[in-house]
C-alpha positions in Angstrom: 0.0 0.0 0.0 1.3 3.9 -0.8 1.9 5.1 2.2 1.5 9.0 0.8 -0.7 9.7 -2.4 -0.5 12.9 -2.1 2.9 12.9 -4.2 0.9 12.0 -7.1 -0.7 15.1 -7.2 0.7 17.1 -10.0 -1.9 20.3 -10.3 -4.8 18.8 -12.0 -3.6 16.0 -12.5 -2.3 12.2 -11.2 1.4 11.5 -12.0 3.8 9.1 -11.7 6.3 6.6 -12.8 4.9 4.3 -14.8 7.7 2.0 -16.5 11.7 0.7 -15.6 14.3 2.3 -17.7 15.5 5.8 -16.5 18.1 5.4 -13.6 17.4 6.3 -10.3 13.4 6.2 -10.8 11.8 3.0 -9.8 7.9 2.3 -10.2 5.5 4.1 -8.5 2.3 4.3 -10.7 1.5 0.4 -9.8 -1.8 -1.7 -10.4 -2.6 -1.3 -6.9 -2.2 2.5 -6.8 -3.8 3.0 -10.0 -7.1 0.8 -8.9 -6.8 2.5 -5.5 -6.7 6.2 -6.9 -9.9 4.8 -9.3 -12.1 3.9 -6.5 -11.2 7.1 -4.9 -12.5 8.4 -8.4 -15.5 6.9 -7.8 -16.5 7.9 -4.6 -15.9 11.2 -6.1 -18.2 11.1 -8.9 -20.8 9.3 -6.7 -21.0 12.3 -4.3 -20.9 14.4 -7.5 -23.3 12.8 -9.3 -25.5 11.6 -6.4 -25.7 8.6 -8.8 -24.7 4.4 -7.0 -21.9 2.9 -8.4 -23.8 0.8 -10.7 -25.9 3.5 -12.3 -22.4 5.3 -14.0 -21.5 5.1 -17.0 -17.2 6.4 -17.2 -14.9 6.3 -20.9 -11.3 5.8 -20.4 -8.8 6.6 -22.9 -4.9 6.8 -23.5 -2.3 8.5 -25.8 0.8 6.2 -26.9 2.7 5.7 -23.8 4.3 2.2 -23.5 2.5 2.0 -19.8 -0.8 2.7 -21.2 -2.5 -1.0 -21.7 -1.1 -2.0 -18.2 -2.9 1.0 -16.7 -5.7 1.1 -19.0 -6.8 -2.9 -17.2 -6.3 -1.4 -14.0 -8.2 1.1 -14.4 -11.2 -0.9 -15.9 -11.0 -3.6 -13.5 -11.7 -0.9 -10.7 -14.4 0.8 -12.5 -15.7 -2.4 -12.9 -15.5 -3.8 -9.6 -17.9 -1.7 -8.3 -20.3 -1.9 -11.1 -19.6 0.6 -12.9 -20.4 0.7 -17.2 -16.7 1.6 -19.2 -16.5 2.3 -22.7 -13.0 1.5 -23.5 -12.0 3.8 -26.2 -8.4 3.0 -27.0 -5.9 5.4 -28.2 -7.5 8.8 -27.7 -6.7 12.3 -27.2 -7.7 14.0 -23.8 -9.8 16.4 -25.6 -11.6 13.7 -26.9 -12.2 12.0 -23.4 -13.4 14.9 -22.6 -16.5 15.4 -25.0 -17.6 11.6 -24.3 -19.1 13.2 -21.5 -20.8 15.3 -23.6 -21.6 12.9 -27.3 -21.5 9.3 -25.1 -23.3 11.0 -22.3 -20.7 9.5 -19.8 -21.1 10.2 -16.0 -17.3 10.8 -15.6 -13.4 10.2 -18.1 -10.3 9.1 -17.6 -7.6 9.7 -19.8 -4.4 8.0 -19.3 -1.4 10.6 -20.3 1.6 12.5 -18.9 1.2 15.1 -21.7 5.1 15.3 -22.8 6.3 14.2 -20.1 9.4 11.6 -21.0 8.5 8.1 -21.7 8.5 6.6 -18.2 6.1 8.4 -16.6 2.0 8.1 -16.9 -1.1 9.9 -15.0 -4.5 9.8 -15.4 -7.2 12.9 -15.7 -10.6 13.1 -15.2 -13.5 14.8 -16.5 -17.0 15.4 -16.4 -19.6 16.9 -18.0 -18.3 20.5 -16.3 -15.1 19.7 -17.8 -11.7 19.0 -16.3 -11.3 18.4 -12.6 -9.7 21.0 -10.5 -6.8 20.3 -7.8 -9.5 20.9 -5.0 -11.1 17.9 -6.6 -7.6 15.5 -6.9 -6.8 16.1 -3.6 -10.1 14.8 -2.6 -9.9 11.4 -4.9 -6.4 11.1 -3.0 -8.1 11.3 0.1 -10.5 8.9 -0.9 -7.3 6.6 -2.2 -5.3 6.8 1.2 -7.9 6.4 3.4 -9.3 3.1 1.8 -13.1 3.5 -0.2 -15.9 1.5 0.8 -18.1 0.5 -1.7 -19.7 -2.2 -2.6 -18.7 -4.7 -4.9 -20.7 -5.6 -8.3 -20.0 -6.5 -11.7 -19.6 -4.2 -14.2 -19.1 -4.2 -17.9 -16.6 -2.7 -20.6 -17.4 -2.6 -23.7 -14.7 -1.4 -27.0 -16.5 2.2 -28.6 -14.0 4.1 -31.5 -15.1 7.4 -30.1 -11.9 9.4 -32.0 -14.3 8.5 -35.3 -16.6 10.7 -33.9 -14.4 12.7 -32.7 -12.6 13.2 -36.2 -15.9 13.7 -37.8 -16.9 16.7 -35.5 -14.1 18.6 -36.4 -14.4 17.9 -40.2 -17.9 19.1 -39.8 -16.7 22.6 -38.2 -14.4 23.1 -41.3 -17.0 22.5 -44.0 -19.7 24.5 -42.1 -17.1 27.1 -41.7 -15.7 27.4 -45.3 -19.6 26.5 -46.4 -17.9 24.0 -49.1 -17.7 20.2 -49.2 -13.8 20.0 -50.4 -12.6 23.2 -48.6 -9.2 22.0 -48.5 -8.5 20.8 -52.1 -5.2 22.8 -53.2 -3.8 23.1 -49.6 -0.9 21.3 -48.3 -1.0 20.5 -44.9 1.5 18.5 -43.0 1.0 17.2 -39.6 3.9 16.1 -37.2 2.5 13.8 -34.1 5.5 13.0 -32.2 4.3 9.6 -32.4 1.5 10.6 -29.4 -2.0 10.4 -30.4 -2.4 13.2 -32.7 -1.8 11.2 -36.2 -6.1 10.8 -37.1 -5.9 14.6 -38.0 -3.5 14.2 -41.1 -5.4 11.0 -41.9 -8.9 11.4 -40.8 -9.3 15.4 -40.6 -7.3 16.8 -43.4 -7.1 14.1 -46.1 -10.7 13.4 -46.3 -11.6 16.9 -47.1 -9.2 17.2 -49.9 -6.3 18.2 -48.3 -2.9 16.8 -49.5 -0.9 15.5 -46.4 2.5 14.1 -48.2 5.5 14.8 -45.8 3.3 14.3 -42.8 5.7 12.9 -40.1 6.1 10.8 -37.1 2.2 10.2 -37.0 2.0 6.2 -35.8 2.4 5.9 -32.2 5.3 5.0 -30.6 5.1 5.6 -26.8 9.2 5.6 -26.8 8.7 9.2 -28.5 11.9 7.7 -30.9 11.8 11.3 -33.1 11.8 14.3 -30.6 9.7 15.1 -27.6 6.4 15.9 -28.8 5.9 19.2 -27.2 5.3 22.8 -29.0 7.7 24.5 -27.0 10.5 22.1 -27.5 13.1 23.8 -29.6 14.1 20.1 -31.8 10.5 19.9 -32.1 9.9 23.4 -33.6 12.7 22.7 -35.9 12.4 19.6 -36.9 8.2 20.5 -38.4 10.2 24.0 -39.6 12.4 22.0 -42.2 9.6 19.4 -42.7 6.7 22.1 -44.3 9.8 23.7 -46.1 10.9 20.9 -47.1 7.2 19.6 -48.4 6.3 23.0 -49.8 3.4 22.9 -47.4 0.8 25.8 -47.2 1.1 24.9 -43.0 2.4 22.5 -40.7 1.2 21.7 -37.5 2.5 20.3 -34.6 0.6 18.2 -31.1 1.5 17.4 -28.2 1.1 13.5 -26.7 -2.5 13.9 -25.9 -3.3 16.4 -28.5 -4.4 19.1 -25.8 -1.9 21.4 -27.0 -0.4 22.6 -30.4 1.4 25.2 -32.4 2.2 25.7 -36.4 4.5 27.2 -38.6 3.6 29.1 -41.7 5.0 27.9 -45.8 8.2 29.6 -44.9 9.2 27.4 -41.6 8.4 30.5 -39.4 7.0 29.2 -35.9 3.8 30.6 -34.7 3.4 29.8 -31.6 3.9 31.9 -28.0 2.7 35.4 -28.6 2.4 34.3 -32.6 0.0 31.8 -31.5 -1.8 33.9 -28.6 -2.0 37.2 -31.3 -3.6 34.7 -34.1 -6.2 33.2 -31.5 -7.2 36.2 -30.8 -8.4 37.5 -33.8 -10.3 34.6 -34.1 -12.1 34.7 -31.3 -12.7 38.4 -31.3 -14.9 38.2 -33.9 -17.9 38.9 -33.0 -16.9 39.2 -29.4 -15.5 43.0 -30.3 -13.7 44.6 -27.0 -13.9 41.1 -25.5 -11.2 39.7 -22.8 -8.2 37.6 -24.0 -7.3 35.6 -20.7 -3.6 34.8 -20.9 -0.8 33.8 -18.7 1.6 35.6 -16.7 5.1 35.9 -19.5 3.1 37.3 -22.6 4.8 39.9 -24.3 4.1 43.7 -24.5 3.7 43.0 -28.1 1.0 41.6 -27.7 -0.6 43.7 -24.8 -0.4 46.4 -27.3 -1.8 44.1 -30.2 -4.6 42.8 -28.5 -5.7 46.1 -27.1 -5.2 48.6 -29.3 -5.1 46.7 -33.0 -7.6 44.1 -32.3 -9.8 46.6 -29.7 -10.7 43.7 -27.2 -9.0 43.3 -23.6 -6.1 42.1 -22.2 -6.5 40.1 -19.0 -3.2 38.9 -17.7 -3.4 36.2 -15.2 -1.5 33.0 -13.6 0.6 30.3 -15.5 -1.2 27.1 -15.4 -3.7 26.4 -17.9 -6.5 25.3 -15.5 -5.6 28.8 -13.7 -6.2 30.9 -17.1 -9.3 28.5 -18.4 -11.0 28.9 -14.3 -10.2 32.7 -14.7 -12.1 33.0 -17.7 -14.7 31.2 -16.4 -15.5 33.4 -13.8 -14.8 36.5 -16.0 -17.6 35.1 -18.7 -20.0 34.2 -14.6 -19.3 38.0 -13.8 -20.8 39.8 -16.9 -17.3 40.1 -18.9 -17.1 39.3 -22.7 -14.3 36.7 -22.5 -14.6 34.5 -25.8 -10.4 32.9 -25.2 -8.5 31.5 -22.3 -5.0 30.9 -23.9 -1.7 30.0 -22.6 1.8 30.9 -24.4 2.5 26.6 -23.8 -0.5 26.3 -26.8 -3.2 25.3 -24.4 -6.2 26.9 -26.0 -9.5 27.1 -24.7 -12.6 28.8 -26.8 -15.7 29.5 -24.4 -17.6 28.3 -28.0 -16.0 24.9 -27.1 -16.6 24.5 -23.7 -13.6 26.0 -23.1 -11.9 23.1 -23.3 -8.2 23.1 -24.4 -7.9 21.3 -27.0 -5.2 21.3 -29.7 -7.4 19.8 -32.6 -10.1 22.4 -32.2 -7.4 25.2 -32.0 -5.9 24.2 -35.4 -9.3 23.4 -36.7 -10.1 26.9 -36.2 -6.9 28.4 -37.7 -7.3 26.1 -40.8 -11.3 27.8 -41.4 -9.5 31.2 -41.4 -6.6 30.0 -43.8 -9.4 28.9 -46.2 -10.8 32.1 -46.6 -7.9 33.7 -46.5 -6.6 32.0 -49.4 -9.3 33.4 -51.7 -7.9 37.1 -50.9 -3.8 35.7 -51.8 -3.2 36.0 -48.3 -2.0 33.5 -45.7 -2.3 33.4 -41.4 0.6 35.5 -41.0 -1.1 38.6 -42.4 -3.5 38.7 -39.5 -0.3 39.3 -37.0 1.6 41.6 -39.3 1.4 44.4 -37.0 2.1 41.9 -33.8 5.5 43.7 -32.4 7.5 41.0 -31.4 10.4 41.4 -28.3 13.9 41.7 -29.6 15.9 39.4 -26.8 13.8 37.6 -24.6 15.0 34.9 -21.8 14.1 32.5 -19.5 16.0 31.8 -16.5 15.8 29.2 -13.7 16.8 30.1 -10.6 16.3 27.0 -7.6 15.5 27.4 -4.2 17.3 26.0 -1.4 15.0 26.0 1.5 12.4 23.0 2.9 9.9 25.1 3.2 10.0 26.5 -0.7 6.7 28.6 -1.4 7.2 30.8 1.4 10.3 31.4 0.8 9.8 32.4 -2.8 7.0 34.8 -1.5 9.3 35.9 0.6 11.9 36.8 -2.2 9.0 38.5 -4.2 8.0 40.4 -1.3 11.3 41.5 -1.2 11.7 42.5 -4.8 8.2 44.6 -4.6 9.6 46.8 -1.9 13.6 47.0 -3.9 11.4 48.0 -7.2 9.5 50.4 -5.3 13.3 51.9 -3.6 14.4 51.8 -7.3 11.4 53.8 -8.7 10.9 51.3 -10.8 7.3 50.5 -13.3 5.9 47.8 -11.2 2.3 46.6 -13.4 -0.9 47.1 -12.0 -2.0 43.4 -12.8 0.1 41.6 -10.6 -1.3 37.9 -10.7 1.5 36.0 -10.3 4.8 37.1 -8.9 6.3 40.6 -10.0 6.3 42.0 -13.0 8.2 45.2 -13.6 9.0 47.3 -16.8 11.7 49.1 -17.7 12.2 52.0 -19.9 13.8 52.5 -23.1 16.8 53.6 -21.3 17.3 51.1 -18.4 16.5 48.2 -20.9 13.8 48.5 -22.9 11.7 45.8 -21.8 10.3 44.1 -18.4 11.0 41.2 -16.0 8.7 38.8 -14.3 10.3 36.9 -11.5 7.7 34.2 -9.9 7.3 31.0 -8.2 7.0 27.4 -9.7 3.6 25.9 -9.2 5.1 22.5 -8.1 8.3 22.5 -7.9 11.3 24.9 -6.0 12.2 27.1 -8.6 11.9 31.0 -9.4 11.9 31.0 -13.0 12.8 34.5 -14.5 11.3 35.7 -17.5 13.1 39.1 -19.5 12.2 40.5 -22.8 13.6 43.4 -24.5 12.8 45.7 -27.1 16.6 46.9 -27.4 19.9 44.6 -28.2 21.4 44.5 -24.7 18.3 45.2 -22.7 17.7 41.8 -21.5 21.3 42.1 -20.0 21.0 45.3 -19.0 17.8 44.2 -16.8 19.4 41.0 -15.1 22.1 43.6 -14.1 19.6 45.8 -12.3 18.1 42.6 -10.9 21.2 40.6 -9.7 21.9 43.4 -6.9 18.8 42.6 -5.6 19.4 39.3 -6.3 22.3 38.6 -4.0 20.4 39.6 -1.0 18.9 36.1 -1.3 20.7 33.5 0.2 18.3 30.2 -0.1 18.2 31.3 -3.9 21.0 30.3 -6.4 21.5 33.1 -8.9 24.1 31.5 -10.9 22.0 31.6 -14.0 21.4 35.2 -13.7 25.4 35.7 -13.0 26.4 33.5 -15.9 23.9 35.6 -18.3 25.0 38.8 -17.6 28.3 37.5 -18.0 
């Protein structure tokens, strides 16, 4: 028996080892804490629900992660224990688990990922019809886990259902309704790379079928030893390596997934990313139509670019808020509960969440969307990147790392911000209004030309630093006027911030 569940709490989510292989890291995501952690899902959705056991109805899914089948039985054989009816639906993508709820009319879902996470390490997530559970809610299935659930045994069933046909076939619908032709992708080139996760049906059962032509598609059959790159937009080999494939191809686009398919990014005919602020400025536009003067809910590190972008060339609002996607998509939430217009939670990581949608972040739908645009776009001889021409984009921007060295982490990285508020405010320094998360100062075009945003990890003990510059030098120039500060911190090592400014 886990002695601690707790340390499988990973935000909104369960995560673990899952397979040997990776020195030093032995097995902790076994049968008996995967059942255990299922009947504590259970309980969960039985208080939620006020439904027995035997009267739910739960889907379970996975991306391409070697550990998935093992986990997948133990998951079912919990579910089932107690009665309850599975659909097994196979390799999936978590945005797909999630809409089972919605198309299956399932109680609860479980999807079996660690998003990009390296190969050895699994998790579930749950979801019901009110999407995605919150950490609130995994800490209470981890209760329910540790202290033992006592329900009463039954038999349930599990049956096979292909929901990602379904799936597939939604998002094809949303691209002929939205281009109002049958073949609205005949004369595009699209290539999708999958990082051999779960994201390979949209070359083959999204784009192809609707005329597109897919040829130099890459990496799409899945391979839970992710053999070709990590499959994550933010990775730098991964950017490249779907850069020099849509050159390569000639392709009007290529697009790029995560494992699960929850996040994803692009880049246009000539290799050029678009994703961060690119990505952010382009969503934008999309969902501000219609929504005009509407609130864009981002995270903490977007640029001043695209503050000025959003605002002033789009007209709609710019709400910054927390890193996290859960924080930015519950933030919009309440935003939309309040009165306010907010049509967009989005994330610079390409988690993208439409309120049309559920706001549900969901890769697929987030390309789907893009690809309706580019459609109509093409009949004017134009292409995406003309709706972010005017997007100013930073000069030198950097992300540093800095760890903390104390037990008791979170305070003191508070403690360290605290500190940094009342040094800005010595300095005379441009600390933003919108503090969310951390402390977020700018700097004028004299002292840098840009703005820093120290903060604290939301797991783990680090301060990551983000800097961005309008000016060669600046992003020097502002870890200079930090590190004084800096070394007034002794459970913090600075030796990033040292080694940067050189």
């Amino acid at each position: 028996m886990i002695e601690d569940f707790k340390r499988f709490k990973s935000g909104t989510d369960i995560r673990g080892v899952a397979s040997e292989g990776v020195p030093g890291e032995t097995v902790d995501l076994t049968d008996e804490a995967i059942e255990n952690m299922t009947a504590g899902f259970v309980a969960w959705l039985k208080d939620m629900t006020k439904k027995t056991a035997g009267k739910l109805t739960v889907s379970v899914g996975h991306d391409s992660r070697i550990s998935a089948p093992r986990i997948k039985g133990a998951v079912i054989r919990s579910l089932t224990s107690f009665g309850v009816s599975v659909y097994d639906c196979g390799l999936s993508s978590t945005p797909a688990m999630f809409m089972t709820t919605m198309d299956l009319n399932c109680d609860g879902a479980v999807q079996i990922t660690a998003s990009h996470h390296p190969y050895n390490r699994n998790g579930l997530k749950f979801f019901t019809k009110k999407g995605g559970l919150g950490g609130g809610d995994i800490t209470v299935i981890l209760n329910y886990a540790q202290q033992g659930v006592a329900l009463p045994k039954a038999e349930g069933k599990a049956a096979p259902v292909n929901y990602m046909v379904q799936y597939a076939q939604r998002l094809r619908q949303l691209i002929i309704d939205g281009t109002g032709q049958t073949q609205p992708l005949q004369g595009l080139k699209i290539i999708v790379d999958a990082g051999n996760g779960a994201g390979g049906f949209y070359a083959s059962d999204v784009l192809q079928p609707l005329g597109a032509d897919i040829t130099g598609s890459q990496f799409l059959e899945p391979d839970g030893m992710f053999p070709n790159h990590i499959p994550n937009p933010e990775n730098k080999e991964a950017m490249e390596s779907i850069s020099k494939a849509t050159v390569s191809s000639k392709a009007d686009l290529g697009v790029i997934f995560d494992t699960d398919v929850d996040r994803s990014s692009c880049v246009d005919a000539t290799g050029k990313e678009i994703n961060r602020n690119r990505l952010v400025a382009l969503a934008a536009v999309i969902a501000l139509e219609g929504n005009e003067g509407g609130t864009i809910v981002t995270d903490s590190i977007t640029s001043r670019g695209l503050n000025v972008f959003i605002e002033q060339d789009l007209g709609g609002k710019h709400h910054r808020f927390k890193r996290g996607y859960k924080n930015v998509i519950d933030e919009a939430v309440r935003l939309n509960n309040e009165g306010v217009n907010s049509p967009l939670a989005i994330e610079t990581s390409g988690h993208a969440a439409f309120r049309e949608n559920y706001f549900l972040d969901d890769g697929a739908y987030l390309i789907t969307r893009l690809i309706i645009k580019m459609v109509h776009l093409k009949r004017q001889n134009k292409g995406l990147e003309s709706l972010i021409e005017t997007l100013g984009e930073p000069i030198e921007e950097t992300e540093l790392r800095l760890k903390i060295n104390t037990a008791d982490f979170k305070a003191y990285g508070q403690s360290v911000i605290d500190g940094l508020q009342e040094y800005a405010k010595q300095q005379g320094w441009d600390i933003a209004p919108d503090n969310h998360e951390g402390l977020r100062v700018s700097f004028s075009k004299d002292s840098g030309d840009g703005w820093l945003l120290l903060r604290l990890s939301v797991h783990d003990p680090i301060m990551p630093l983000n800097i961005e510059s309008d000016s060669i030098g600046g992003t020097k120039a502002i870890a200079s006027s930090l590190y004084t500060y800096l070394q007034t911190c002794d459970g913090l090592t600075i030796t990033p911030v040292k080694e940067f400014i050189g």
